[in-house]
MITOR-514029 format. One record per atom (N, C-alpha, C): residue number from 1; residue in one letter; atom name; x, y, z. Coordinates in Angstrom, 2 decimals. Layout:
> nr, rest, atom, px, py, pz
> NUM, A, CA, X, Y, Z
...
This chain:
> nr, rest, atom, px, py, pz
> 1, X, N, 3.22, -14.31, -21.03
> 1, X, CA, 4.58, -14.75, -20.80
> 1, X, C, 4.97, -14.44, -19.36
> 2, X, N, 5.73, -15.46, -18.72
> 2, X, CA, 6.13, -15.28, -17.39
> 2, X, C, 7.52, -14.21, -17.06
> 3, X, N, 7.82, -13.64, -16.06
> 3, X, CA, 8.78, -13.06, -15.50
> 3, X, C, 9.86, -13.43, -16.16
> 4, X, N, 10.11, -14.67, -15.85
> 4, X, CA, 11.51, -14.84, -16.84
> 4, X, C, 11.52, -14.36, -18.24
> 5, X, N, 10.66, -14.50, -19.08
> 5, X, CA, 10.22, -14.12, -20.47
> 5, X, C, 10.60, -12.02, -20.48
> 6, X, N, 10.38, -12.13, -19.53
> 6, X, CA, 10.50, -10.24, -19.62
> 6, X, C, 9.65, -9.68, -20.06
> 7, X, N, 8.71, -9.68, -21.00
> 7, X, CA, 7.35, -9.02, -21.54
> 7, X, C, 6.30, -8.95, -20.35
> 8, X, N, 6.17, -9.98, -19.38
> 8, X, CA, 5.15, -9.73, -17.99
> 8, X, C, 5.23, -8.98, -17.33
> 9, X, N, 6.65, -8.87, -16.78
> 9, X, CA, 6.81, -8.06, -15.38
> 9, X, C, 7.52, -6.75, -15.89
> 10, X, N, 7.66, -6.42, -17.48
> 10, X, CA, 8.08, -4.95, -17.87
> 10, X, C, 6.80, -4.20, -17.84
> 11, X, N, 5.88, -5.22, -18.63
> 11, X, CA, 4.32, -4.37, -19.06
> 11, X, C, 3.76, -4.08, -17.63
> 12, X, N, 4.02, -4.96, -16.53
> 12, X, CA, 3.24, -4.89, -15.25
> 12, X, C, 3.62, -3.80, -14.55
> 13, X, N, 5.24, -3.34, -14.63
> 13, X, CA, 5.88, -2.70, -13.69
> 13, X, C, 5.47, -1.48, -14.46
> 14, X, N, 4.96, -0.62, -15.43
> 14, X, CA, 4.55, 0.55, -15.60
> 14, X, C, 3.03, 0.56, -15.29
> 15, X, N, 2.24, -0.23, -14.39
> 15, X, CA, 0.72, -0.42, -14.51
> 15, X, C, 0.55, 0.86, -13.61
> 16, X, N, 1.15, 1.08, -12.61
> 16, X, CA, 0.59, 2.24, -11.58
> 16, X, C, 1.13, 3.56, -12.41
> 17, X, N, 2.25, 3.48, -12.94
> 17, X, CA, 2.51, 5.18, -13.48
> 17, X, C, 1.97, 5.62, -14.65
> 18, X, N, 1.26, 4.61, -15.15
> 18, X, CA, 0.12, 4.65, -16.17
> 18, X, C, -1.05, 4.60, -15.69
> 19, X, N, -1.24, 4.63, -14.89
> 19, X, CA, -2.81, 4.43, -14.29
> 19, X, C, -3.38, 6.25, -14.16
> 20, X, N, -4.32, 6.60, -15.26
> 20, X, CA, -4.94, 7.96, -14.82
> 20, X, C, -5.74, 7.68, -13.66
> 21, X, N, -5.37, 9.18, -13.05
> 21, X, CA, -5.69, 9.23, -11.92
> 21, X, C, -7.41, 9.44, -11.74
> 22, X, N, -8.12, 9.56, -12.74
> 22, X, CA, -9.38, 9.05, -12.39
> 22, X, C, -9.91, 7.47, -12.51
> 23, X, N, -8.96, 6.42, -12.61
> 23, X, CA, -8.96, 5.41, -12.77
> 23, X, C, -8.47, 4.85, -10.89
> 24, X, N, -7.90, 5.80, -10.22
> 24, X, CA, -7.19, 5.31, -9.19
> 24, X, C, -8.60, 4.58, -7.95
> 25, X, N, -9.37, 5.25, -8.10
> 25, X, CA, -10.56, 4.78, -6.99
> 25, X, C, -11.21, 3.16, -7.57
> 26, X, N, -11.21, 3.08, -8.81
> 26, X, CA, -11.41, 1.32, -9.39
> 26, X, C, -10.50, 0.66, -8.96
> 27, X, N, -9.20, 1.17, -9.39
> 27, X, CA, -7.88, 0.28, -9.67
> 27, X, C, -7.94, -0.28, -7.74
> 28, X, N, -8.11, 0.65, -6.60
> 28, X, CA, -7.97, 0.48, -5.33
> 28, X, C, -9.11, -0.21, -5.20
> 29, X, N, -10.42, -0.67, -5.38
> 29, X, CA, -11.26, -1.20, -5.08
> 29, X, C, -10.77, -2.22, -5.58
> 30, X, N, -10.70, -3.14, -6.95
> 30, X, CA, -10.39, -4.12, -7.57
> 30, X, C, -9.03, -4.75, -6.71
> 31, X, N, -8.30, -3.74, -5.78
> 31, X, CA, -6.92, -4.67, -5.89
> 31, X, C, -7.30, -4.80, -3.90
> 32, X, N, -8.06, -3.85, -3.69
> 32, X, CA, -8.74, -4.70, -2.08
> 32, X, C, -9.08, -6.03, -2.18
> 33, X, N, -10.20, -5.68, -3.30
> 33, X, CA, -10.80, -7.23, -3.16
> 33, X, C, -9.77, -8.80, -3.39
> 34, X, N, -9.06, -8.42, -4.06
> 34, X, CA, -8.04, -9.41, -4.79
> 34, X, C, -7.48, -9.64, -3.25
> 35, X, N, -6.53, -8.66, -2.83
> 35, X, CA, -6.00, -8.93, -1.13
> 35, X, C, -6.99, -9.36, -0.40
> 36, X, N, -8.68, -9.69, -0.31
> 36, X, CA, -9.46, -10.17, 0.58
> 36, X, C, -9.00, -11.40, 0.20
> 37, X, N, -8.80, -11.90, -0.83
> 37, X, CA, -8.52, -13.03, -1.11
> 37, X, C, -7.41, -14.03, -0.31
> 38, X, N, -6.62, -13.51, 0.30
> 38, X, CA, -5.70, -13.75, 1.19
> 38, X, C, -5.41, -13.53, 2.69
> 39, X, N, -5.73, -14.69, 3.29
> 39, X, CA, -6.16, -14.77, 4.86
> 39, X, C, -4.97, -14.09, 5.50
> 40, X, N, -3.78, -14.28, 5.41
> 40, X, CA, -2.74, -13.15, 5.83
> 40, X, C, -3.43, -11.79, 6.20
> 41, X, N, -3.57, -11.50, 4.30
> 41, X, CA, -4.04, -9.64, 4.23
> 41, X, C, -5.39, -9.59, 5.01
> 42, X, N, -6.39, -10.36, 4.96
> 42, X, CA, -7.44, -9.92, 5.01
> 42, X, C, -7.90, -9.99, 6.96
> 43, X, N, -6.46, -10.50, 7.12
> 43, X, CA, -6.62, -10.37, 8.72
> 43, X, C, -6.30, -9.38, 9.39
> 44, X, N, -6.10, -8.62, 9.14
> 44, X, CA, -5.70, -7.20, 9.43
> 44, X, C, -7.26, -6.20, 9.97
> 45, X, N, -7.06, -5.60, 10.86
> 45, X, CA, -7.57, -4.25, 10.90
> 45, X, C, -7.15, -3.74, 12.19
> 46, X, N, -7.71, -2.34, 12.17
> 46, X, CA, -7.12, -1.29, 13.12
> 46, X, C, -7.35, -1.49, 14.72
> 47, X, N, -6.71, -1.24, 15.64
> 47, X, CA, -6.86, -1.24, 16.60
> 47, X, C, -7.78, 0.05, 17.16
> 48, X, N, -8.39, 0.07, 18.47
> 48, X, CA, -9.11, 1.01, 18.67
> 48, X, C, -8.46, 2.71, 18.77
> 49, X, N, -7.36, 2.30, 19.18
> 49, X, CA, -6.45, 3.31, 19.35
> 49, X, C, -5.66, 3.78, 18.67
> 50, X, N, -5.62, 3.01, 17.22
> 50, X, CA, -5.28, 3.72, 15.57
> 50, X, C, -6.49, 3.98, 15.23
> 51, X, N, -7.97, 3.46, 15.37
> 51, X, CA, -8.84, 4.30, 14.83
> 51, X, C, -9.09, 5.55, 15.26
> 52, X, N, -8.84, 5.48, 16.67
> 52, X, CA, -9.08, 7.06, 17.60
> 52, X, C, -8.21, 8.03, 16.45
> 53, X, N, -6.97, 7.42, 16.71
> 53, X, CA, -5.79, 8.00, 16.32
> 53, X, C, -6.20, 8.96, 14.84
> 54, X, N, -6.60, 8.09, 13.93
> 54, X, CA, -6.96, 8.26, 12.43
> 54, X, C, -8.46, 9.41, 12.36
> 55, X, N, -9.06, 9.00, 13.10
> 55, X, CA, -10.18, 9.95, 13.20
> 55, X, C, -9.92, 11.41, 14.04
> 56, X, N, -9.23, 11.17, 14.69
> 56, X, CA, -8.56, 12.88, 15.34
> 56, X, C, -7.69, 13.67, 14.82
> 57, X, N, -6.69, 12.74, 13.87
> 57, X, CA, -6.16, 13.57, 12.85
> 57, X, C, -6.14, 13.71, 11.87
> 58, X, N, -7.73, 13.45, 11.20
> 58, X, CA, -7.98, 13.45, 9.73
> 58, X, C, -7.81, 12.70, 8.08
> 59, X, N, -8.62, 12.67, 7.97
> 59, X, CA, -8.40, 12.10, 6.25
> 59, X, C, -6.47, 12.88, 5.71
> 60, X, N, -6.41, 14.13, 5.59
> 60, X, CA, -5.71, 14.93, 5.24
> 60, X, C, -4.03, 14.29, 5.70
> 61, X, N, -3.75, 14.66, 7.12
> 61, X, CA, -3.00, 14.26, 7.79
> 61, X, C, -2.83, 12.56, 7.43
> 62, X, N, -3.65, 12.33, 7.66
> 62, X, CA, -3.17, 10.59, 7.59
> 62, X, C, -2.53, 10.29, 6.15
> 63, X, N, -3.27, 10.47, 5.20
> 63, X, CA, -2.95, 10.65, 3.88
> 63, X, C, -1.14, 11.62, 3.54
> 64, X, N, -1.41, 12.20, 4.48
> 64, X, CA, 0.42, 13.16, 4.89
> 64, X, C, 1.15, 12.26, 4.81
> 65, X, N, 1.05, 11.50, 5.77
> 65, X, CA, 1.76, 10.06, 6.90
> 65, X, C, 2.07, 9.13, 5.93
> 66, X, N, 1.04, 8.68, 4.88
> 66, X, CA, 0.67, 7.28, 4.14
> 66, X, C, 1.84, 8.18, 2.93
> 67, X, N, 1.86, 8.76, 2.69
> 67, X, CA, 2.90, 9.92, 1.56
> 67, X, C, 4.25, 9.46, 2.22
> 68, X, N, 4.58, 10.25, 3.06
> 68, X, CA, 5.83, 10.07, 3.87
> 68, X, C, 6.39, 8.91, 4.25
> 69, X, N, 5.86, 8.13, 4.95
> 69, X, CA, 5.79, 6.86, 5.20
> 69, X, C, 6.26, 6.07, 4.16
> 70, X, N, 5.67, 6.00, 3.59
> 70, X, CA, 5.87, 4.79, 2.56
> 70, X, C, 7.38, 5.39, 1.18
> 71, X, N, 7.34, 6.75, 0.80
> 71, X, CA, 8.50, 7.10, 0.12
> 71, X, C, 9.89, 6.73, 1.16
> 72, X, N, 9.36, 6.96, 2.37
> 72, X, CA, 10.95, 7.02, 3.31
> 72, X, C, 11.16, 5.23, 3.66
> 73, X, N, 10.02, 4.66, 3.77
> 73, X, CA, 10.50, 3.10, 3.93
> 73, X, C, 10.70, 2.27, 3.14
> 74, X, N, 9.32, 2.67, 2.12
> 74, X, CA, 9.77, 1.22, 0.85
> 74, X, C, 10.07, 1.91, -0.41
> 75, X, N, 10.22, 3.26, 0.06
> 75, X, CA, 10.41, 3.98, -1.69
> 75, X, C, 11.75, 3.80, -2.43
> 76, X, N, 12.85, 3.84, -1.81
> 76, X, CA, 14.60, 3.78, -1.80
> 76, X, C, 14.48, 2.09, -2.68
> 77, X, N, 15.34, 2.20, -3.81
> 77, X, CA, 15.72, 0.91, -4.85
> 77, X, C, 15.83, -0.26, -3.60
> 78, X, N, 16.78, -0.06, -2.32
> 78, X, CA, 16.94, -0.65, -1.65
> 78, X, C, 16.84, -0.65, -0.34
> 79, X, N, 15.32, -0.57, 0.58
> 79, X, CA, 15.68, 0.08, 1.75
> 79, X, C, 16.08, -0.42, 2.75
> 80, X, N, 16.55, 0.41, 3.98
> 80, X, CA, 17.25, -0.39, 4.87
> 80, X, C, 16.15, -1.48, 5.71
> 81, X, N, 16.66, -2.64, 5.49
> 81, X, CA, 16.22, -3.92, 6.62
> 81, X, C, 15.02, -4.28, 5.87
> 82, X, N, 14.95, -4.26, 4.70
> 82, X, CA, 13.72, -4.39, 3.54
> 82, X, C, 13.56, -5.80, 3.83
> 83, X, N, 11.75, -6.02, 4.22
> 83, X, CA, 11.22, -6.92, 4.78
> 83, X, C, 10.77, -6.95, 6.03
> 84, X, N, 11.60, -6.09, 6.78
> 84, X, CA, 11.53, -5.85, 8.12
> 84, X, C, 11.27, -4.52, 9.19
> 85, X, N, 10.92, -3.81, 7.93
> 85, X, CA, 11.11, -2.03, 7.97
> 85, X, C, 9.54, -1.44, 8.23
> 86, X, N, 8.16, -2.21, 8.12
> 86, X, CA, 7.29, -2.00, 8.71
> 86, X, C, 6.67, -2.37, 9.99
> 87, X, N, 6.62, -2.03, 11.32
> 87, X, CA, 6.03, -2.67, 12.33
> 87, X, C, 4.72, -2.97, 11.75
> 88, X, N, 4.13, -3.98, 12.95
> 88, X, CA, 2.56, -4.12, 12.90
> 88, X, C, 1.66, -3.20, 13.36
> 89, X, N, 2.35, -2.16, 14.22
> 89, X, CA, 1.41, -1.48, 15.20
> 89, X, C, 2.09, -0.32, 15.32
> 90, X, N, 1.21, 0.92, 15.88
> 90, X, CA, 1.80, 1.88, 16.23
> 90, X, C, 1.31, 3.17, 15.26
> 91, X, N, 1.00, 3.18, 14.15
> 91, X, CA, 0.37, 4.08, 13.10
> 91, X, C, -0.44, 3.09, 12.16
> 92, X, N, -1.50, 3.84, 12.00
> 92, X, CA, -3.18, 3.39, 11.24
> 92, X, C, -2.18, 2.85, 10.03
> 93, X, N, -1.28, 3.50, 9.30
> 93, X, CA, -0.85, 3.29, 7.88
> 93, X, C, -0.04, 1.86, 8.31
> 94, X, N, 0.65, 1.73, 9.12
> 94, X, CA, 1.59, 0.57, 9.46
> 94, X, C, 1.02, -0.63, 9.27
> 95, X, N, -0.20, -0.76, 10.15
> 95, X, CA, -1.28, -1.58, 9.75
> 95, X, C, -1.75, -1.88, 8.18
> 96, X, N, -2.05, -0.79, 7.63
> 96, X, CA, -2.84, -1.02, 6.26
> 96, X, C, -1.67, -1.40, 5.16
> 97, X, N, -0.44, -1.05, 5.72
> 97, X, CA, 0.75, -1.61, 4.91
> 97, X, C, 0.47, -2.93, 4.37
> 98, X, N, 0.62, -3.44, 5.93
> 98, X, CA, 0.78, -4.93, 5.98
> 98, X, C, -0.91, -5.73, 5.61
> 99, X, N, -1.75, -5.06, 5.36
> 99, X, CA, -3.19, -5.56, 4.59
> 99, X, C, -2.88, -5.43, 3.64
> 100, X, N, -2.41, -4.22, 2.95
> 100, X, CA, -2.28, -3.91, 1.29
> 100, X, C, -0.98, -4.63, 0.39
> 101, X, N, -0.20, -5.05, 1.16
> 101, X, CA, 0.54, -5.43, 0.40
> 101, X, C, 1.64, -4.30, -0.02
> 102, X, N, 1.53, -3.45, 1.11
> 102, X, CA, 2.83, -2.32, 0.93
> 102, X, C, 3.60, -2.15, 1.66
> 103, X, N, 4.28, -3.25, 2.67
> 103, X, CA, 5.14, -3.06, 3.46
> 103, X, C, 6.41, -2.97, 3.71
> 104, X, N, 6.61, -4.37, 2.13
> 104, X, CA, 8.17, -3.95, 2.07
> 104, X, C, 8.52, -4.19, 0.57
> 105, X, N, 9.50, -4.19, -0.06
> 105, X, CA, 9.81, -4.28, -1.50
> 105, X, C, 9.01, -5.49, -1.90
> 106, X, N, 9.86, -6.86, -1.44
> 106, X, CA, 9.11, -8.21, -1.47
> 106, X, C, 7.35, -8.20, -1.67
> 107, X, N, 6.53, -7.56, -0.88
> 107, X, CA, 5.03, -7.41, -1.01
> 107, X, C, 4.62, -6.65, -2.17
> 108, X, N, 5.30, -5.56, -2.65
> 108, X, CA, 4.96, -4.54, -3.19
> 108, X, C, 5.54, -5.15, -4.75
> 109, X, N, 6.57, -5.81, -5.05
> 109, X, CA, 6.83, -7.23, -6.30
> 109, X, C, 5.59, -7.62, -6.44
> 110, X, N, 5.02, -8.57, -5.11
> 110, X, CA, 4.77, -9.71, -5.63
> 110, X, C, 3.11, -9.56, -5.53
> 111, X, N, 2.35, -8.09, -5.26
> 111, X, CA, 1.13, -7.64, -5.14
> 111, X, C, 1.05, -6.65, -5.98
> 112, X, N, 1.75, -5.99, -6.33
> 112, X, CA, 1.68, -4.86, -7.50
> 112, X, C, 2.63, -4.86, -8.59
> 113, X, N, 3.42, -5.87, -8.74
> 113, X, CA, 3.91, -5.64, -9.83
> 113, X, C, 5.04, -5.13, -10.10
> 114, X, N, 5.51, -3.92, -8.71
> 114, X, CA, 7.04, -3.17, -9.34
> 114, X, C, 8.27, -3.73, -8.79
> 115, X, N, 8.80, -4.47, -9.52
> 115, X, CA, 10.17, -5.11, -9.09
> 115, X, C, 10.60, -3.97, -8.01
> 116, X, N, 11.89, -4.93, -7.36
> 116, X, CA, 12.67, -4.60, -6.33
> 116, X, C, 13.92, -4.00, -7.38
> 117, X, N, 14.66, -3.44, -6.67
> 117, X, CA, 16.09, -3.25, -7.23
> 117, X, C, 16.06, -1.31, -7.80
> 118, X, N, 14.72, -0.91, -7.82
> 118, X, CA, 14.49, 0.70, -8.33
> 118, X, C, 13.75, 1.29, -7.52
> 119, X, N, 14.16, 2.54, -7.66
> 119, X, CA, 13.05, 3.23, -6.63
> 119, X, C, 11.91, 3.40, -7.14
> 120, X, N, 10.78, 3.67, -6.47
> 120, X, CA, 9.35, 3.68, -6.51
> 120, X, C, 9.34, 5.15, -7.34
> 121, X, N, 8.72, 5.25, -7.92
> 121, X, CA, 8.42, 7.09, -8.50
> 121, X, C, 7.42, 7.38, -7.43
> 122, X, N, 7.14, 8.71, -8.17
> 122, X, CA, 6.29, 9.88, -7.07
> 122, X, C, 5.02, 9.20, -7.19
> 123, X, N, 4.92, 8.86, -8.36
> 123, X, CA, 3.46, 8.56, -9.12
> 123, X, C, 3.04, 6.85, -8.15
> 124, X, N, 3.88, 6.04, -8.37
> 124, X, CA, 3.91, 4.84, -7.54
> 124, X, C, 3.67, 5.31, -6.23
> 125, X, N, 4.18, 6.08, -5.45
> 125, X, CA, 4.40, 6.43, -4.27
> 125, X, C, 2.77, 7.22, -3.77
> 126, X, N, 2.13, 7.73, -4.97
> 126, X, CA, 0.77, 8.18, -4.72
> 126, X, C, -0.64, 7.07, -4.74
> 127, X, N, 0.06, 5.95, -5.75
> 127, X, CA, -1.01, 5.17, -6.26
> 127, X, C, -1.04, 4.24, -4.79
> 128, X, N, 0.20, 3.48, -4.44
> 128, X, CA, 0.47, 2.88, -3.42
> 128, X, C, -0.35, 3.63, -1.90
> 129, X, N, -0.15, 4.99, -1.73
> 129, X, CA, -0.87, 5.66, -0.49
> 129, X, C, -2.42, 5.73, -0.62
> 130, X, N, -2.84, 6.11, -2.17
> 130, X, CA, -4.37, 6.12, -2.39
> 130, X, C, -4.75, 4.51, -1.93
> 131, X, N, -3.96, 3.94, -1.99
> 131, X, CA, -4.69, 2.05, -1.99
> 131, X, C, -4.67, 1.97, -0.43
> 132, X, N, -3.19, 2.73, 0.28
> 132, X, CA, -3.57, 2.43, 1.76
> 132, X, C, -4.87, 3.45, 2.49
> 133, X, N, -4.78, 4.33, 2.38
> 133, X, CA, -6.08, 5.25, 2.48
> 133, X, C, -6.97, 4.52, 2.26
> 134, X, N, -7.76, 3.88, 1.00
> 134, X, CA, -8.78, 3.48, 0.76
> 134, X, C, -9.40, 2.04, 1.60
> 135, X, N, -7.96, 1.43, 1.96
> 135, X, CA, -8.15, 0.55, 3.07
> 135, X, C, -8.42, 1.20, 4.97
> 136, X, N, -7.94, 2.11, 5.17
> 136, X, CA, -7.88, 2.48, 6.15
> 136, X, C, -9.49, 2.69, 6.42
> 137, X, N, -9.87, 4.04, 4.94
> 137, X, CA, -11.22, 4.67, 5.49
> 137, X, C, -12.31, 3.69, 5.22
> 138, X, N, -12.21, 2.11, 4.63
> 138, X, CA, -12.81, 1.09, 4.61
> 138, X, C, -12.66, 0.50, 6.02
> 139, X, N, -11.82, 0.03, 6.84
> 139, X, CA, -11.83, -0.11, 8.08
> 139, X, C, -12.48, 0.90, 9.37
> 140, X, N, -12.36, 2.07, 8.67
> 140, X, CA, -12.81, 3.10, 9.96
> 140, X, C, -14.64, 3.35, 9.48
> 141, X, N, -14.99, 2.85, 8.29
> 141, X, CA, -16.52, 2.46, 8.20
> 141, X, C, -16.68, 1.50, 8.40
> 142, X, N, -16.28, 0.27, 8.75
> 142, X, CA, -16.18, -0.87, 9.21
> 142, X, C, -16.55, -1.06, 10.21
> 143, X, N, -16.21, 0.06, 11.23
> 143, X, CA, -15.80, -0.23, 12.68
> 143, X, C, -16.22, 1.61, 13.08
> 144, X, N, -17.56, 1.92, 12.85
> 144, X, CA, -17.96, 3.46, 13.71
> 144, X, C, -17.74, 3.64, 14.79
> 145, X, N, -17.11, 4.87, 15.08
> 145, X, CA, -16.82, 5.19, 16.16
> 145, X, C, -17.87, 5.08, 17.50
């Protein structure tokens, strides 16, 4: 049943806070590939100077950033300038936003499933950073230093 029907996009919108977290490394592989599917997403990768960037301050740290980042921009029911609230450039995660399909409410609907209008949980907010991570450290093996 479609969105309008209500049974689609209720069952869809609990898919990440149900997702055990030893399920999270499939669920991020399966939903890369799906975004290769799309010449937009799949045009994306890092500049030399976000990879520097990403490799000098760690798996750890970046993963900090991809946490922070994403609760303070697209986490809020409604955030400010939603649509317009991720640059292209400037941090490794900013980039992988806009590959993954996590940049602004609108992407994060219509690629994962969780309506606009609520805030993201903690749990969303982890599943969403594991997917940008997993794109990032796929780009930074992509592209050896």
């Amino acid at each position: 049943m479609g969105a309008a029907g209500g049974h689609w996009s209720s069952s869809r919108d609990q898919v990440l806070d149900n997702l055990p977290d030893r399920e999270v490394p499939a669920w991020c592989s399966r939903t890369l590939g799906r975004l290769s599917h799309s010449r937009f997403r799949s045009g994306f990768s890092l500049n030399a100077k976000d990879r520097s960037y990403a490799r000098a301050k760690g798996r750890a740290v970046i993963d900090r950033h991809a946490h922070e980042l994403l609760a303070k921009r697209v986490g809020p029911a409604l955030p400010p300038k939603d649509g317009r609230q991720t640059p292209y450039r400037g941090h490794p995660v900013f980039t992988a936003q806009h590959a993954t399909g996590t940049c602004c409410r609108g992407c994060i609907e219509r690629w994962h499933g969780i309506p606009k209008g609520r805030p993201l949980t903690d749990r969303e907010v982890d599943r969403l950073a594991a997917l940008v991570m997993a794109w990032i450290e796929r780009d930074l093996k992509d592209h050896p230093a």
